[in-house]
C-alpha positions as a Python dict, from the first residue, in 0.01 Angstrom:
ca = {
    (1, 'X'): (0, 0, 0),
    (2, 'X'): (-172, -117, 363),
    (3, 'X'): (-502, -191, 379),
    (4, 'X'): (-688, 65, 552),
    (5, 'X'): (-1011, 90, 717),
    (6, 'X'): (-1219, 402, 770),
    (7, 'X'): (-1329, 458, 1101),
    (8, 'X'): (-1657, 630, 1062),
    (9, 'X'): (-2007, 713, 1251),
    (10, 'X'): (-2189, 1021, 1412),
    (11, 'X'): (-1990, 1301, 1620),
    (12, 'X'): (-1937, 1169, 1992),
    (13, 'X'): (-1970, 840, 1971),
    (14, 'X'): (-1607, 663, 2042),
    (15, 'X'): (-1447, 664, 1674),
    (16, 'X'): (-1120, 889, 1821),
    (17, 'X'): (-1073, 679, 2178),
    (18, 'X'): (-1136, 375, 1955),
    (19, 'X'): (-881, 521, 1761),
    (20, 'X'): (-653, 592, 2019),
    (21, 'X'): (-706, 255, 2150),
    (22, 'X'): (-605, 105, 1879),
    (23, 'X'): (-278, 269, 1761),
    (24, 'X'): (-155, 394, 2100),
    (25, 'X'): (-165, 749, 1879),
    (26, 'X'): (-314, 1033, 2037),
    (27, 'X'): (-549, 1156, 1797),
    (28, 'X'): (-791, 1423, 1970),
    (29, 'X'): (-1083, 1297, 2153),
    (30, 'X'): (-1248, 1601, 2293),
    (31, 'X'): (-1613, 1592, 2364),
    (32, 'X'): (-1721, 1811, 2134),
    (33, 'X'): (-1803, 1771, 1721),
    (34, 'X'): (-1607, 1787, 1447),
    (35, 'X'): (-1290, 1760, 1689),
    (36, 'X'): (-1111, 1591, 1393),
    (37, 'X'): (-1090, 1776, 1101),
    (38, 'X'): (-781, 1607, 933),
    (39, 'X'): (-837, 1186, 919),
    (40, 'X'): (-542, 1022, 1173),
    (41, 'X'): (-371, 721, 1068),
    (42, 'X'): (-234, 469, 1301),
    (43, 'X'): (-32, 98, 1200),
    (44, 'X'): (-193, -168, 1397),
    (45, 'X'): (-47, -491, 1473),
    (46, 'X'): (-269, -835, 1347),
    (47, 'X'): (-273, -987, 1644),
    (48, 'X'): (-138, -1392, 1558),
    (49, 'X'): (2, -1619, 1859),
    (50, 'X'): (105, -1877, 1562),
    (51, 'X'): (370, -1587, 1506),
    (52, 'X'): (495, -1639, 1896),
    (53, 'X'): (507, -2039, 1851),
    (54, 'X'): (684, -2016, 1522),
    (55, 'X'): (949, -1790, 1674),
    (56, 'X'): (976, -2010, 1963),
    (57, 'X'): (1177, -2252, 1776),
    (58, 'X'): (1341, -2060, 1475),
    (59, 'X'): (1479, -1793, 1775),
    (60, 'X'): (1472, -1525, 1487),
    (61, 'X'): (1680, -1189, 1534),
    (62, 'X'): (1313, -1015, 1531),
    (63, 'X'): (904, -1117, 1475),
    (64, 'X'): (712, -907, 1215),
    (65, 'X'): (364, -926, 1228),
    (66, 'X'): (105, -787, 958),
    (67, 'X'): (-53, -503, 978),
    (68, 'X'): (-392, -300, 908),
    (69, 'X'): (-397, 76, 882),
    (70, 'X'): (-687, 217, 1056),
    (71, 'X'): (-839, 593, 945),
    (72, 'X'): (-974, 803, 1216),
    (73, 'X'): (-1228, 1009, 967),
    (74, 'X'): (-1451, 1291, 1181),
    (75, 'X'): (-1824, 1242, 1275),
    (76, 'X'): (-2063, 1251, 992),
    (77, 'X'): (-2404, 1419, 1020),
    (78, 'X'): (-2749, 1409, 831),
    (79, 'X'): (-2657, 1590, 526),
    (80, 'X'): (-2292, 1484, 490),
    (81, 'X'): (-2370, 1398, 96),
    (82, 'X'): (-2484, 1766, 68),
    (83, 'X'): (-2167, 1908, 215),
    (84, 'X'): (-2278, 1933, 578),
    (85, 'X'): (-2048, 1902, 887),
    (86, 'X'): (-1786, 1928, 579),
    (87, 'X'): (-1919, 1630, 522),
    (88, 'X'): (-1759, 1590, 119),
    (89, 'X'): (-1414, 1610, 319),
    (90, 'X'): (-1486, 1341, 534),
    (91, 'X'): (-1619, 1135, 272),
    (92, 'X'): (-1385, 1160, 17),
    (93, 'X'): (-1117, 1003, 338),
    (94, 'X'): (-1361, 678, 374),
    (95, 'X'): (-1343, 618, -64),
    (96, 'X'): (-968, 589, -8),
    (97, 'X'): (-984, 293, 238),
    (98, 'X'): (-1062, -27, 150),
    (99, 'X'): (-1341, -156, 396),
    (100, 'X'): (-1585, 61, 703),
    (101, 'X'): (-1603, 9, 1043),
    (102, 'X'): (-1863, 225, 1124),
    (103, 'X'): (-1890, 275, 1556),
    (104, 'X'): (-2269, 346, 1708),
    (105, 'X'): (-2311, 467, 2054),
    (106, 'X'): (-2511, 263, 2288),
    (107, 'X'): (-2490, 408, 2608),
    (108, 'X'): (-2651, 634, 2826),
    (109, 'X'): (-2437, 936, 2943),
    (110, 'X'): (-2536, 1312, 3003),
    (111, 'X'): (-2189, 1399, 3049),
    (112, 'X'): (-2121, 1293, 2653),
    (113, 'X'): (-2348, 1530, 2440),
    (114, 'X'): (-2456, 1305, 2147),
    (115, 'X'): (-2526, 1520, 1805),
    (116, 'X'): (-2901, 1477, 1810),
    (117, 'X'): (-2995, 1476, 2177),
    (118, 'X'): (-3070, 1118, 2213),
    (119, 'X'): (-2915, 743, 2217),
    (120, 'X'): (-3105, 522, 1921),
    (121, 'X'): (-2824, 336, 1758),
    (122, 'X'): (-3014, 178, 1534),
    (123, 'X'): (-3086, 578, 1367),
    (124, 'X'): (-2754, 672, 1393),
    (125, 'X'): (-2680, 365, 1189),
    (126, 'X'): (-2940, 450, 918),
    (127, 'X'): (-2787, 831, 932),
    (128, 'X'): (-2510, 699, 826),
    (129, 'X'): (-2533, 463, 611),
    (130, 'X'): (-2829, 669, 402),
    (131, 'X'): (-2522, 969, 393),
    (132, 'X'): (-2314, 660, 222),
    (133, 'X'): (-2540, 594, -31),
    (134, 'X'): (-2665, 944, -113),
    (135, 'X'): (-2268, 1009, -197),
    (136, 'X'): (-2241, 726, -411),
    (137, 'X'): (-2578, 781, -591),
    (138, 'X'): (-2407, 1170, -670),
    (139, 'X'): (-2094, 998, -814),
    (140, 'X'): (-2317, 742, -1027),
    (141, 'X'): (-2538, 964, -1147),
    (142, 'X'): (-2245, 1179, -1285),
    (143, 'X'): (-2086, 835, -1461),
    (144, 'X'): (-2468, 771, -1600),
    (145, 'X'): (-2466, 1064, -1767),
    (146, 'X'): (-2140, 1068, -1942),
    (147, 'X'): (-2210, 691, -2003),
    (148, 'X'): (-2556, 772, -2159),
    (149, 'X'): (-2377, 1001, -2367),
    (150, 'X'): (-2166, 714, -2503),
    (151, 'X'): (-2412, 495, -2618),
    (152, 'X'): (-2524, 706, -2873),
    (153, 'X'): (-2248, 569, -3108),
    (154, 'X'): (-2389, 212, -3045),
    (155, 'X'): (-2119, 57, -2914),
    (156, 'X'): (-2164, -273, -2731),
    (157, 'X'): (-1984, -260, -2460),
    (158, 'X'): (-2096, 130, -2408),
    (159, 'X'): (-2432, 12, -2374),
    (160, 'X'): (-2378, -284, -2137),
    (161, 'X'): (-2215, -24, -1877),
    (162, 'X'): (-2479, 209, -1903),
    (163, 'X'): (-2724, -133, -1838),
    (164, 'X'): (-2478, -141, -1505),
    (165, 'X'): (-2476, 237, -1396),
    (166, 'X'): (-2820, 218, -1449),
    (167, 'X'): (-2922, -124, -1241),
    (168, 'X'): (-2672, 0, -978),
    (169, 'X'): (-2853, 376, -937),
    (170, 'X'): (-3153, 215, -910),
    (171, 'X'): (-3060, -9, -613),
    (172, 'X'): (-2902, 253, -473),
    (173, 'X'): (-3244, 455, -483),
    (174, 'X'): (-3384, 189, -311),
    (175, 'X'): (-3139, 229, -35),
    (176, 'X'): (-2943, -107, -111),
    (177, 'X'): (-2567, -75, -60),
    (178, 'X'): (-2378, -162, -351),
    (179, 'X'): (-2180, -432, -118),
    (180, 'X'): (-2535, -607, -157),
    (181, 'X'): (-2613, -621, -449),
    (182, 'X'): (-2494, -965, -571),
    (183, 'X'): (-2241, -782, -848),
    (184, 'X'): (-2017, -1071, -1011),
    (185, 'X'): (-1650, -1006, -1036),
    (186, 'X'): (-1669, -866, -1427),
    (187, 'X'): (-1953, -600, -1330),
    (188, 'X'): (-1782, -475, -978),
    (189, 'X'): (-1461, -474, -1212),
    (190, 'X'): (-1606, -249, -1442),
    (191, 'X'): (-1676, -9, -1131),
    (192, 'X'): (-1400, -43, -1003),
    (193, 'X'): (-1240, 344, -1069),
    (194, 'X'): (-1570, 485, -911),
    (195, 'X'): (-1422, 403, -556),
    (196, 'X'): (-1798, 410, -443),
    (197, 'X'): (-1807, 351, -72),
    (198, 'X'): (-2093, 157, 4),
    (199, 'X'): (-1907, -145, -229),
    (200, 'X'): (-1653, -148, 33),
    (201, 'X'): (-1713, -418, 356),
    (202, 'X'): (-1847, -304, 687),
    (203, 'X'): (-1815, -395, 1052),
    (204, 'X'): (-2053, -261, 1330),
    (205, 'X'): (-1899, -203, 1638),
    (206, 'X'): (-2168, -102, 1956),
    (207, 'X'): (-1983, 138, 2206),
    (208, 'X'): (-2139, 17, 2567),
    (209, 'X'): (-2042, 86, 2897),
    (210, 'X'): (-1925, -57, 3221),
    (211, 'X'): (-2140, -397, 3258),
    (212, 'X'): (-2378, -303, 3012),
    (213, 'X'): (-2513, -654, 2744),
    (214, 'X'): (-2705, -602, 2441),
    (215, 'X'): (-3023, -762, 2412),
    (216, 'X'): (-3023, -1149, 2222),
    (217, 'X'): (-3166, -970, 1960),
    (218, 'X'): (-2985, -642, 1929),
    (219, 'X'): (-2842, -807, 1590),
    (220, 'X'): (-3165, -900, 1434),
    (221, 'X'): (-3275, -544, 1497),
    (222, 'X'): (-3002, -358, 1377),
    (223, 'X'): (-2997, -556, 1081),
    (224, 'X'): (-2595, -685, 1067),
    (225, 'X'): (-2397, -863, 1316),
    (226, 'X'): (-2295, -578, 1578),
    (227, 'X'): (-1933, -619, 1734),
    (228, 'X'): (-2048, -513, 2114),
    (229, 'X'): (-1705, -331, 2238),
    (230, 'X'): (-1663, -123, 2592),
    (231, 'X'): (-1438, 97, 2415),
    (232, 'X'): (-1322, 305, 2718),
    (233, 'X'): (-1269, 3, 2911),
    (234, 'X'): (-1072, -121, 2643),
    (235, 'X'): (-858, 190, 2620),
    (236, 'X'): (-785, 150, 3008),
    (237, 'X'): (-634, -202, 2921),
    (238, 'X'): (-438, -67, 2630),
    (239, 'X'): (-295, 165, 2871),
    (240, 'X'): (-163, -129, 3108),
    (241, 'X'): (187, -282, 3052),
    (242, 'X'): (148, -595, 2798),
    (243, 'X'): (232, -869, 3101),
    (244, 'X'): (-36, -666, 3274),
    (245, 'X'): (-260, -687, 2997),
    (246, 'X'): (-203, -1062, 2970),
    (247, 'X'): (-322, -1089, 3387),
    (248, 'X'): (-587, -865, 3323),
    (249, 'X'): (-748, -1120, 3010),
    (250, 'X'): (-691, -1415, 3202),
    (251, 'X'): (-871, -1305, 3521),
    (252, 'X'): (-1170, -1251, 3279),
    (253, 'X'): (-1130, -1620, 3136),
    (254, 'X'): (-1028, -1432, 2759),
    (255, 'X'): (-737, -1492, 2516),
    (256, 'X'): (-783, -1186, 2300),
    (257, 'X'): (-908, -850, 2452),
    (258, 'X'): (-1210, -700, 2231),
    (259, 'X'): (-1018, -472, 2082),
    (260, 'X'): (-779, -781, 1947),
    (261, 'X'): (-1139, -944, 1844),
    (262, 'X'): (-1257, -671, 1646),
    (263, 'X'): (-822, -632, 1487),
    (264, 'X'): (-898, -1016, 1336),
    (265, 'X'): (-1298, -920, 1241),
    (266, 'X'): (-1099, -644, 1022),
    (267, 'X'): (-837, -879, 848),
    (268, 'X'): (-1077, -1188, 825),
    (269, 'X'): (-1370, -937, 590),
    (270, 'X'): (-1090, -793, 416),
    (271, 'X'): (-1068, -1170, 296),
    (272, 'X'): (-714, -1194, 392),
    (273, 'X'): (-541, -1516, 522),
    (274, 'X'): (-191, -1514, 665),
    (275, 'X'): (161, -1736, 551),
    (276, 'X'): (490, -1752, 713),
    (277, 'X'): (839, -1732, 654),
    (278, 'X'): (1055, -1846, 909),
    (279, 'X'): (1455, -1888, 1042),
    (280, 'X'): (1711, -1716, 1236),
    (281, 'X'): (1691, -1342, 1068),
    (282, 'X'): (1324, -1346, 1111),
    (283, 'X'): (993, -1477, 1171),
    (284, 'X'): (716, -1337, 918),
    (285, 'X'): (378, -1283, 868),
    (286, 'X'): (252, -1208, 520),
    (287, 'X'): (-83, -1129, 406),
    (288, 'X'): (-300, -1235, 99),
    (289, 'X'): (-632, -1288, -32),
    (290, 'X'): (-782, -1618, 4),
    (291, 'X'): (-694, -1842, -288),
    (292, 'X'): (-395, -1670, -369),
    (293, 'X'): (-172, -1899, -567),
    (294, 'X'): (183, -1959, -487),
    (295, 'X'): (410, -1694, -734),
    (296, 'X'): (97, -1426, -653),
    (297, 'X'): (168, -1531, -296),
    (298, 'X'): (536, -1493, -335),
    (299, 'X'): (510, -1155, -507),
    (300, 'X'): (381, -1026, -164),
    (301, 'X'): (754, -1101, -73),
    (302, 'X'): (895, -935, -352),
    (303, 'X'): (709, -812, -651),
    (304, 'X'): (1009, -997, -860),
    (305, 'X'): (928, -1334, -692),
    (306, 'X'): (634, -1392, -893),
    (307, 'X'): (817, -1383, -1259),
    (308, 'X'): (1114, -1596, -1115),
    (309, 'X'): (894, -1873, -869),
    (310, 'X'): (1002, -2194, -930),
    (311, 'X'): (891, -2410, -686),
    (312, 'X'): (799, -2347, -294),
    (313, 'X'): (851, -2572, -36),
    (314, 'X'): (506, -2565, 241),
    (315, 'X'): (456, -2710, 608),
    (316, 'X'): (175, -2621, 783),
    (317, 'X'): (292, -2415, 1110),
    (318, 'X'): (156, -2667, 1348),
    (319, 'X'): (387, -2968, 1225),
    (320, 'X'): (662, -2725, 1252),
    (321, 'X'): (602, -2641, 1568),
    (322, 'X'): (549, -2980, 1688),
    (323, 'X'): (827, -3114, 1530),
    (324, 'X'): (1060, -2826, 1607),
    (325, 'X'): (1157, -2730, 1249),
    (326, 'X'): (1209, -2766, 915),
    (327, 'X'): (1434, -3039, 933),
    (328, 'X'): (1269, -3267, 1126),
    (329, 'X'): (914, -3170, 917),
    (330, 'X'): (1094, -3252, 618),
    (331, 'X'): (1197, -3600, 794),
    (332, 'X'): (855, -3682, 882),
    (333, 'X'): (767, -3623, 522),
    (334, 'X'): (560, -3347, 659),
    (335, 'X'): (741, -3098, 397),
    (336, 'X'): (558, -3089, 78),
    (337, 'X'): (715, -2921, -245),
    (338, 'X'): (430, -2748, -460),
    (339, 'X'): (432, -2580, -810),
    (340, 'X'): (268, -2234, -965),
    (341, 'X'): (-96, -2396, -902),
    (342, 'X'): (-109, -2429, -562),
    (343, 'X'): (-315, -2236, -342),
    (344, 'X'): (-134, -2077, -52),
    (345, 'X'): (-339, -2150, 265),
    (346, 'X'): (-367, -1957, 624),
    (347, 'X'): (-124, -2102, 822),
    (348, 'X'): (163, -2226, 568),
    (349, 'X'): (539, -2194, 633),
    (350, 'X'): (633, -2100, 280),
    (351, 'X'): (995, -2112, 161),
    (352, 'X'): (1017, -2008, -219),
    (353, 'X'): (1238, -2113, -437),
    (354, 'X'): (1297, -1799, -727),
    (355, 'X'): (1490, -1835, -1040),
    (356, 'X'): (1681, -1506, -1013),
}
């Protein structure tokens, strides 16, 4: 299954052409709300020059790079938890992805009709995210009933989750996000199946325009760190030819357009690090959760890998490149050979060896 993040925010604000943008899809964009009804779904590269470098010297038949699903889901309004703006639709889109980037609109623009007749992005982002949590205090409420139900019988472990639902509503009520809440692994375990939204990661993205700079302190009022992203500018580089693209960056001193920027914000809160596989078929990019051991690693290959991992043999991609290969790593003694409790880190050149 990809990982998938939810596109989200107020009607009119950039979450489509950010969309579009993205995937190269054409997913409407029309200037008017509730344009898109059914979420869009677009595969977007990871953006990774170690990818480029590694291919350089294995000359592989073809480059696969990792990849993040991104979910155009339709503008949300006040009273999305209740149903409005078919608001339950929408919502029930974001609980199937597994982190938020939610997009607030910070420019000025009569010709763009914003929902409520004005440009505060810090209120749009509060509309929003209350929405969030009023959905996810109607699906915990519904789970504190049926677990109050189940303590009757005295059961231990009954009672404990009820102790959970019940801390969890009550931050909730308080309008804390479950993501902040300081949950340990057993308790957001044990809440796992209620797919509540606001336990899921989120990045801010501000849509400006032309030349326009957010104040020093834009973050510290919003409340998060803010992504600032020219989104239509961005979609006019998109829409260039890649060497193009390339001129375009480098005349504005950058390596990675904004759009690339926000592509690695996604992977890196996801918690994901990348490991290679290279040679002459193909150069690889695979993607895992940071301190993923070696056969978990390997199952990301193939689910069998895992059961049959022997060994794996690691360089980091740097002394490969610089040394033009395996063969010459392994000379250096740059080539190390690690067993079923080693952590794979971002950046190895992994080549397992599988007991089939």
């Amino acid at each position: 299954m990809p990982l998938s993040i939810g596109i989200v925010g107020l009607p009119n604000v950039g979450k489509s052409t950010l969309f579009n943008t993205l995937t190269k899809k054409q997913a409407p964009a029309a200037n008017y709300p509730f344009c898109t009804i059914e979420p869009n779904v677009g595969m977007v590269e990871v953006p990774d020059e170690r990818l480029q470098a590694l291919a350089l010297v294995s000359k592989p038949a073809k480059i696969i790079p990792t990849i993040i699903e991104f979910v155009d889901i339709a503008g949300l309004v006040k009273g999305a938890s209740a149903g409005e703006g078919l608001g339950n639709q929408f919502l029930s889109h974001i609980r199937e992805c597994h982190a938020i980037c939610q997009v607030v609109r910070a420019f000025e623009d009569s010709n763009v009709i914003h929902v409520a007749n004005r440009i505060d992005p810090i209120e749009d982002k509060d509309i929003i995210n209350l929405e969030l949590i009023l959905a996810d205090m109607a699906t915990v409420g519904k789970r504190l009933d049926k677990a109050s139900k189940e303590c009757k019988t005295g059961d231990k472990k009954a009672i404990a989750y009820r102790d959970l639902i019940t801390k969890i509503n009550e931050q909730l009520s308080q309008n804390i996000p479950v993501r902040d809440m300081n949950l340990n692994n057993e308790e957001l375990f044990a809440i796992k199946d209620l797919a509540l939204i606001t336990a899921k990661p989120m990045i801010y993205v501000a849509n400006i325009k032309d030349d326009q700079v957010l104040s020093s302190d834009f973050s510290s009022k919003f409340g998060a760190e803010v992504i600032p992203l020219n989104i239509k500018l961005e979609n006019d580089i998109a829409s260039l030819p890649a060497e193009e693209q390339t001129d375009y960056l480098e005349a504005l001193g950058l390596k990675l357009s904004g759009l690339d920027s926000l592509i690695q914000k996604a992977y890196q809160i996801l918690d994901l690090v990348s490991f290679f596989t290279t040679g002459t078929d193909e150069t690889r990019a695979w993607t895992i959760k940071q301190n993923t051991k070696a056969p978990q690693a390997a199952a990301a290959i193939h689910t069998d890998f895992e059961k049959g991992f022997v060994r794996v043999e690691v360089i980091n991609w740097q002394d490969f490149v610089k040394n033009g290969g395996e063969v010459a790593a392994r000379e250096q003694g740059l080539l190390r050979i690690e067993g079923k409790e080693y952590i794979v880190k971002d950046g190895d050149v992994c080549n397992f060896l599988i007991n089939r």
